[in-house]
MIROMI-31794 format. One record per atom (N, C-alpha, C): residue in three letters; y, z, x; atom name. Coordinates in steps of 0.05 Angstrom, whole numbers. Layout:
BEGIN
DOZA   nugu    north       up     east   tinu
DOZA    Ala        Y        Z        X     CA
...
***
This chain:
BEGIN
DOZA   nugu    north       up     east   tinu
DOZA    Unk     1457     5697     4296      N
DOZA    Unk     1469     5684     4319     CA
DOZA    Unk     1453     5690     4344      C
DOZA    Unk     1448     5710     4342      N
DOZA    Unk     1428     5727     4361     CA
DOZA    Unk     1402     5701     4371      C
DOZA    Unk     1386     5707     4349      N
DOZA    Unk     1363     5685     4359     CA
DOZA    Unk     1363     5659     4353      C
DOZA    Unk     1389     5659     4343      N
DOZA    Unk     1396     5622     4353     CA
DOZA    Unk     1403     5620     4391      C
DOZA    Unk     1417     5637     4394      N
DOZA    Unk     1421     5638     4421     CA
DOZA    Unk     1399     5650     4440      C
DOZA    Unk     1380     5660     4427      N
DOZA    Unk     1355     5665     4444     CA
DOZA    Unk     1338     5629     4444      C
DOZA    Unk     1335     5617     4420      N
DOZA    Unk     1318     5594     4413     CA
DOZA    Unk     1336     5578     4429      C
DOZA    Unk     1364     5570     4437      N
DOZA    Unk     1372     5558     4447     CA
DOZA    Unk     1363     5559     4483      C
DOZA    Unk     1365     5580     4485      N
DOZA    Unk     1372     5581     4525     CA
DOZA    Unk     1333     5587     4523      C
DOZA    Unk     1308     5592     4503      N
DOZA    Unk     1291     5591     4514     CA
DOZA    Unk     1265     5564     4500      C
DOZA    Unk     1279     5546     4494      N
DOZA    Unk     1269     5522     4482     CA
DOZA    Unk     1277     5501     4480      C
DOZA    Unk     1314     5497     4487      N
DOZA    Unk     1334     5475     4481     CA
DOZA    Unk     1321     5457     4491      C
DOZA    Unk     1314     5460     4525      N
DOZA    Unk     1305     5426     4533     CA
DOZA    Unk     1283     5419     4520      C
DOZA    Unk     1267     5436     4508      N
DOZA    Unk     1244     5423     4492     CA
DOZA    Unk     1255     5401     4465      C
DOZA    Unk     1272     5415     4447      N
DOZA    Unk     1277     5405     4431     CA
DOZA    Unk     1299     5387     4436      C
DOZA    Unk     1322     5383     4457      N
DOZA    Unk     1334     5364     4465     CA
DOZA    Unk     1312     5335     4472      C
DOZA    Unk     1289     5340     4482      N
DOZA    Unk     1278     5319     4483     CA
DOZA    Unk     1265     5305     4465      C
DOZA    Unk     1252     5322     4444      N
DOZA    Unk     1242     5316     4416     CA
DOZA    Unk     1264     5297     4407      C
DOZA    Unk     1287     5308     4406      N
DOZA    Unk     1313     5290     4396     CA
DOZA    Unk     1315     5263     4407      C
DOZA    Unk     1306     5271     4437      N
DOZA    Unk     1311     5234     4450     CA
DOZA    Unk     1282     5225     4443      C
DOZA    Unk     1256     5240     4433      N
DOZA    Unk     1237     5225     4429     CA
DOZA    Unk     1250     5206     4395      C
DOZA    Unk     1249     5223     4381      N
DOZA    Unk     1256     5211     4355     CA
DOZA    Unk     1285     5182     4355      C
DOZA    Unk     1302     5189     4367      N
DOZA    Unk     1318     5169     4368     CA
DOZA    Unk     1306     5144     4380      C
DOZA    Unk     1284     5139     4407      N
DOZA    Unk     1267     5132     4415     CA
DOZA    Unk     1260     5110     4394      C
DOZA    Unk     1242     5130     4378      N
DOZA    Unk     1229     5120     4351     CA
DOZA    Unk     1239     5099     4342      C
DOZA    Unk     1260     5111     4332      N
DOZA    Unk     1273     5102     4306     CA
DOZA    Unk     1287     5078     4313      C
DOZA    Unk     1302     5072     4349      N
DOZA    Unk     1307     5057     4351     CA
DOZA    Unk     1291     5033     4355      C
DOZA    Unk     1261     5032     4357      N
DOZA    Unk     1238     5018     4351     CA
DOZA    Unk     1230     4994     4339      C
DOZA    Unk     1214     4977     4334      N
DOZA    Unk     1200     4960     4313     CA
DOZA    Unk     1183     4969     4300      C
DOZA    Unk     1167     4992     4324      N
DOZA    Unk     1145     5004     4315     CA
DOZA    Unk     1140     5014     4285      C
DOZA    Unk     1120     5008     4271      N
DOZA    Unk     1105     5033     4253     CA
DOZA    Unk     1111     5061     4258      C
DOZA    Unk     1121     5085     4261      N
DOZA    Unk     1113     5105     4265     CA
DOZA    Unk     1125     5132     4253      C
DOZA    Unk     1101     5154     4260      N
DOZA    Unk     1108     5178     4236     CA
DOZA    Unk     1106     5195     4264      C
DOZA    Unk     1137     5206     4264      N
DOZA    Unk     1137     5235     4284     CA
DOZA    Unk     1131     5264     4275      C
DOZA    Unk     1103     5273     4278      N
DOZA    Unk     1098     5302     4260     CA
DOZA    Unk     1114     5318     4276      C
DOZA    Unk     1120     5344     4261      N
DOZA    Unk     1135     5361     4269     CA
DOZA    Unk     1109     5397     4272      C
DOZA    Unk     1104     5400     4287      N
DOZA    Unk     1085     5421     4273     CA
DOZA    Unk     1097     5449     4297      C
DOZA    Unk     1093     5473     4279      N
DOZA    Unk     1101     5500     4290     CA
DOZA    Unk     1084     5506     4311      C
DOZA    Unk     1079     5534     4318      N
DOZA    Unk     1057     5546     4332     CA
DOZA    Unk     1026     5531     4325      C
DOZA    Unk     1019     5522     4348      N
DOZA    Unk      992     5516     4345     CA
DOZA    Unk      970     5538     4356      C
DOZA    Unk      949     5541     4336      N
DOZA    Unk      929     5565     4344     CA
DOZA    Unk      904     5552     4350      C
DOZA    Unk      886     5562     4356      N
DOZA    Unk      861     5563     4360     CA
DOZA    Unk      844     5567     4343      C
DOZA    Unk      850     5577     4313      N
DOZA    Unk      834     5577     4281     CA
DOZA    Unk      814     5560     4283      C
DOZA    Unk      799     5562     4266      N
DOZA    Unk      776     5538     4252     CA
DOZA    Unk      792     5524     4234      C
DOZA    Unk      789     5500     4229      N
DOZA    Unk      798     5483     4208     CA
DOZA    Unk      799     5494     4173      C
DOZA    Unk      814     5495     4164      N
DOZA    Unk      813     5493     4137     CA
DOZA    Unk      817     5472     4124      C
DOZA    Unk      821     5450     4125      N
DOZA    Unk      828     5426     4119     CA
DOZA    Unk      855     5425     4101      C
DOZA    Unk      884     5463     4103      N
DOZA    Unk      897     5449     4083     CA
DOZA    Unk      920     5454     4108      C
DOZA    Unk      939     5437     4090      N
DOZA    Unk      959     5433     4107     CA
DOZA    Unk      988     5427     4094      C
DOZA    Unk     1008     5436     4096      N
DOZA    Unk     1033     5425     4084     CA
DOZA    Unk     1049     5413     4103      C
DOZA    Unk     1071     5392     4078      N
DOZA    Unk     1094     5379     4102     CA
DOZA    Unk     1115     5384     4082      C
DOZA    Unk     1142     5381     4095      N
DOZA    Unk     1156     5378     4085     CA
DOZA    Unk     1182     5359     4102      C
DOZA    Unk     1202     5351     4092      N
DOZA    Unk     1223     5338     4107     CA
DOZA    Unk     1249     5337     4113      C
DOZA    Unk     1246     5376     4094      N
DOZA    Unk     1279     5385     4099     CA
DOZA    Unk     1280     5403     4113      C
DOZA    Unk     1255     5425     4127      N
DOZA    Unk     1251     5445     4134     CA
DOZA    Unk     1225     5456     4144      C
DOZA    Unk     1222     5470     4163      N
DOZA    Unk     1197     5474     4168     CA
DOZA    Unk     1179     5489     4149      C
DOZA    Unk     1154     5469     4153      N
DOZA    Unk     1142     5478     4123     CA
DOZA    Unk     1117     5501     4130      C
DOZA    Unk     1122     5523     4157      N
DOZA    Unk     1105     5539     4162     CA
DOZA    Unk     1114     5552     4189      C
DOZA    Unk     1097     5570     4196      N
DOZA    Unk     1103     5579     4217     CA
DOZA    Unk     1073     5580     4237      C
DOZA    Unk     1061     5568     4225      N
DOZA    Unk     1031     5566     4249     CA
DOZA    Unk     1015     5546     4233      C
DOZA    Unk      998     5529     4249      N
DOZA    Unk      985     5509     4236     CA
DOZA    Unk      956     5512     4267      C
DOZA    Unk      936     5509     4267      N
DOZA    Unk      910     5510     4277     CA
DOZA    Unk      912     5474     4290      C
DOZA    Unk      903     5473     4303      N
DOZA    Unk      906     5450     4324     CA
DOZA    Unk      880     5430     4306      C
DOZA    Unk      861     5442     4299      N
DOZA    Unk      843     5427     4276     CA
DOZA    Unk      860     5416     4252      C
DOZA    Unk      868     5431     4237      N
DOZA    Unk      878     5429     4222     CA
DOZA    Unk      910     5406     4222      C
DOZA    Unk      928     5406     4245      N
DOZA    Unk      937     5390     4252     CA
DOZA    Unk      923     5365     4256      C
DOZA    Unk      906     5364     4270      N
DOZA    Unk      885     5336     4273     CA
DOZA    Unk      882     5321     4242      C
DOZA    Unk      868     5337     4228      N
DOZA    Unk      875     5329     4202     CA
DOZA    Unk      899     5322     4188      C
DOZA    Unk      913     5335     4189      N
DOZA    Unk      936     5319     4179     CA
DOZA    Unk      947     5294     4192      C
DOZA    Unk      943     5290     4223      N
DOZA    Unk      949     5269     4229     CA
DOZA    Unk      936     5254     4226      C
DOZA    Unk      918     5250     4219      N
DOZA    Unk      896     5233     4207     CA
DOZA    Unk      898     5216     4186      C
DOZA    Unk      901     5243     4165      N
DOZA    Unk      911     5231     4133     CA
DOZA    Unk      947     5222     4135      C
DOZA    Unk      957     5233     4143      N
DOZA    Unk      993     5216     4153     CA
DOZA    Unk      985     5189     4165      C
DOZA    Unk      965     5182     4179      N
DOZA    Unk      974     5167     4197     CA
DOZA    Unk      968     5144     4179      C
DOZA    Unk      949     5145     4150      N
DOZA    Unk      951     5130     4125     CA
DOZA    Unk      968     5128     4100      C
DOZA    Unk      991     5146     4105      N
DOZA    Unk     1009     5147     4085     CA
DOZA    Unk     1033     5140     4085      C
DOZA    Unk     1039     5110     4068      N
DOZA    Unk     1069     5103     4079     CA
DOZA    Unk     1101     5116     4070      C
DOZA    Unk     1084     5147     4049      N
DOZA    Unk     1107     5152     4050     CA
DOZA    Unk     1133     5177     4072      C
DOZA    Unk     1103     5169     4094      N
DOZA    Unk     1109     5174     4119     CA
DOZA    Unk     1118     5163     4143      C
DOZA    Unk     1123     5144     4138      N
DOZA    Unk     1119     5117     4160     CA
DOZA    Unk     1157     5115     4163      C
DOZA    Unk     1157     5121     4183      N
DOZA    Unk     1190     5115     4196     CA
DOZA    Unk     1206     5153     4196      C
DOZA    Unk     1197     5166     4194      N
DOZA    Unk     1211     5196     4184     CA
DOZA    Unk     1186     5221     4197      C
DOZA    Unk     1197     5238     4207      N
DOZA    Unk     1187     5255     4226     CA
DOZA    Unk     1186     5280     4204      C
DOZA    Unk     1162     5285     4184      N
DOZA    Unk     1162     5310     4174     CA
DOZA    Unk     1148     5333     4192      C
DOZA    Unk     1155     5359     4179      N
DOZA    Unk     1138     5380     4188     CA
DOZA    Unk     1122     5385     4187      C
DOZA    Unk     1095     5392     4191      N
DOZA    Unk     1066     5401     4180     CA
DOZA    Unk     1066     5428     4194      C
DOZA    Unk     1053     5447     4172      N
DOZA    Unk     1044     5471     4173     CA
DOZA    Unk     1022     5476     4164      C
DOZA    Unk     1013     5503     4167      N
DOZA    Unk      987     5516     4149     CA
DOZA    Unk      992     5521     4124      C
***
């Protein structure tokens, strides 16, 4: 309960707005895939990357490595309308 109430009072408006981004979305015509990604680092690329769409699928992902995944997502329709996670 503890660091729910720390994540809340030191990130809520972040993720309150993610919320109005996604509804945004969804209420749309648009094509589109909302990635979800954790801590971004400064790493070199490794080219791997996971997603998932029930849960965060990491806890740090390299800002390269993100690039890539948005890359290869941004060709995959079984991404297309649904905001998964990407991690390392």
């Amino acid at each position: 309960r503890f660091i729910g109430w720390i994540m809340r009072q030191t990130v809520g408006e972040m993720l309150a707005d993610r919320q109005t981004e996604l509804a945004i979305l969804q209420e749309s015509r648009l094509r589109w895939t909302m990635l979800r990604p954790p801590m971004l680092t400064d790493k070199p690329a490794t080219g791997k990357y996971r997603i998932s769409h029930d849960r965060p699928a990491g806890t740090r992902i390299s800002r390269a490595d993100l690039a890539t995944a948005a890359i290869a997502l941004s060709r995959d329709d079984r991404v297309v309308a649904r905001a998964p996670f990407v991690a390392a």
